[in-house]
C-alpha positions as CSV (number, residue, x, y, z in Angstrom):
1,X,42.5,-5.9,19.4
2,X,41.3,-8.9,17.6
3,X,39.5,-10.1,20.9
4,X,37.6,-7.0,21.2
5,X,36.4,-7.3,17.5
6,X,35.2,-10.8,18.1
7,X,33.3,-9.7,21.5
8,X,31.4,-7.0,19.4
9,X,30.6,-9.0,16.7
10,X,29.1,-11.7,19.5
11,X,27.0,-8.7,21.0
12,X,25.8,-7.2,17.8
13,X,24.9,-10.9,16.9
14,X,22.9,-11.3,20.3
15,X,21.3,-8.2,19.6
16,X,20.5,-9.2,15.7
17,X,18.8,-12.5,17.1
18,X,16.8,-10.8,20.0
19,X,15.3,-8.3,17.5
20,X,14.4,-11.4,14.8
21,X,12.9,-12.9,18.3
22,X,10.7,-9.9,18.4
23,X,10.0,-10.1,15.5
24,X,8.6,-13.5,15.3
25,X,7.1,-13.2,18.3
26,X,5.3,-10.0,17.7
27,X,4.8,-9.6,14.1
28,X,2.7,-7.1,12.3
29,X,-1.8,-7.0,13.7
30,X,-0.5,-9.0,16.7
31,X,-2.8,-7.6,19.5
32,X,-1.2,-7.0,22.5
33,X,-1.9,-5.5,25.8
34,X,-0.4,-2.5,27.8
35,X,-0.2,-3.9,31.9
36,X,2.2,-0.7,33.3
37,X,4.3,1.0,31.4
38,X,6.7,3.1,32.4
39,X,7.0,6.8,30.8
40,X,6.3,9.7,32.9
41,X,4.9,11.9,30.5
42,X,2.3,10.1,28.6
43,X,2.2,6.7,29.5
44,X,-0.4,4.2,27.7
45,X,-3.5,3.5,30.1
46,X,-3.1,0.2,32.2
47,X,-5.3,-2.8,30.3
48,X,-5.6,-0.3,27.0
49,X,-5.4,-3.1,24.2
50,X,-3.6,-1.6,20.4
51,X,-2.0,-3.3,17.3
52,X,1.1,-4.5,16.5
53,X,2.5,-2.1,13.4
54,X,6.5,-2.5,13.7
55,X,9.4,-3.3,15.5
56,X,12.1,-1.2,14.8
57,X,16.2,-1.9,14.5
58,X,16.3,-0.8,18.4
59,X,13.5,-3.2,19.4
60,X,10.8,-1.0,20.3
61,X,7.4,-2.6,19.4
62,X,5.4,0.1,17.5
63,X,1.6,-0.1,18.2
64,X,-1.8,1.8,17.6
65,X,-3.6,1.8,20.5
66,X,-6.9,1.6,20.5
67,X,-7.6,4.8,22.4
68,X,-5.7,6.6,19.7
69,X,-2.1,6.6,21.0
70,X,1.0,5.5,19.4
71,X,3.9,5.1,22.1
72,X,6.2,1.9,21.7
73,X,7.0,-0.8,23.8
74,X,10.1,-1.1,25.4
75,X,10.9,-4.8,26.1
76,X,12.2,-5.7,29.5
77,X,11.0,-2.2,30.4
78,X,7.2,-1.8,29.8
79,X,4.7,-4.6,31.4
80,X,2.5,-5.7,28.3
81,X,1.3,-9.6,26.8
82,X,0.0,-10.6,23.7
83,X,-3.5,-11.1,23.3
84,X,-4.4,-14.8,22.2
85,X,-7.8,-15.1,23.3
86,X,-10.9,-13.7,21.8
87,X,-12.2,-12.8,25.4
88,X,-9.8,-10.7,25.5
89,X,-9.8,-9.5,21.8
């Protein structure tokens, strides 16, 4: 129905203006760092500190780590903050 068409365009909207969000918020050679993250298999060390290279169309927030891995962040899922001091740099 027309209503249904409406309330997917609203969602895929939502979704358009939470990935420009990320985006903006974590553009590319942002320095972030992992708190928890939460993959069973190969998660990235707590405190390990990488570099922003991407956010793809699904959201995930592609970074080099500095110990060499290269897993995404999942927002909402993975614990992580951007790095804005040089302390912490």
């Amino acid at each position: 129905t027309n209503r249904e068409g409406s309330t997917i365009m609203s969602v895929k909207k939502q979704y358009s203006n939470m990935i420009n969000e990320l985006k903006a918020e974590y553009p590319k050679n942002t320095r972030v760092m992992c708190d928890s993250m939460n993959d069973p298999y190969a998660p990235v060390p707590s405190g390990t500190k990488g570099t922003v290279t991407s956010i793809d169309s699904l959201g995930t927030i592609h970074v080099k780590w500095d110990n060499k891995q290269t897993l995404g962040l999942i927002y909402g899922v993975d614990s992580f903050h951007k790095i804005t001091s040089e302390s912490e740099a």
